[in-house]
C-alpha positions, 0 to 999 in steps of 0.5 A: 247432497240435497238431492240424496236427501229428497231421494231418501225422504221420497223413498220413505214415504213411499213404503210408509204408504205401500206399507199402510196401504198393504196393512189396510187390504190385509185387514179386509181380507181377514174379516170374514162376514159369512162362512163356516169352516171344517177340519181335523183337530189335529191331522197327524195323529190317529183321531177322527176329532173334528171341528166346526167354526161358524162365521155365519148368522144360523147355528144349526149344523149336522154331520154324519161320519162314514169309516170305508163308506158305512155310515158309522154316526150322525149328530147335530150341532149348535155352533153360535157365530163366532165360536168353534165346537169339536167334535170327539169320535170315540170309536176305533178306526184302525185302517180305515178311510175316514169321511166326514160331512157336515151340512149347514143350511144349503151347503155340505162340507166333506173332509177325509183322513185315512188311518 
């Protein structure tokens, strides 16, 4: 009886460390330091909104979308660190290819989304 015991005590502290260690780990990797990300507010339906989340320390960011490669609109963006700005397209994309860019200090980021 006493080695079931030791058994069981071992094996719970076993997963309480493979648990904390795991929940420490998990925890780095979800603190993002610099980076910025772009998508689509919404991927099934038909708006070409989208939106740009900035982790990183400039806030200047441009964009430019092409609707079957002909530039449709450009505009700039101010996005402070740690905060998301949408971006509304009004204008009607009935059959279209969609391709977004947006350029932040040295690095482009494209998405695409056809109607």
């Amino acid at each position: 009886m006493s080695n079931q015991k030791i058994i069981l005590i071992s094996l719970a502290i076993f997963v309480l460390t493979s648990f904390s260690y795991l929940a420490i780990i998990e925890k780095k990797q979800h603190q993002i330091k610099d980076g910025w990300f772009l998508y689509f507010e919404n991927i099934n339906d038909s708006s070409a909104n989208f939106t740009i989340e900035n982790y990183s320390a400039k806030n200047d960011f441009s964009w430019e979308i092409f609707a079957d490669n002909n530039s449709l609109k450009k505009g700039d963006s101010q996005v402070l660190k740690g905060d998301k700005k949408s971006v509304t397209i009004d204008e009607p994309l009935e059959g279209q290819s969609l391709k977004i860019i947006v350029s932040h200090s040295k690095e482009t980021k494209e998405i695409y989304k056809n109607f």
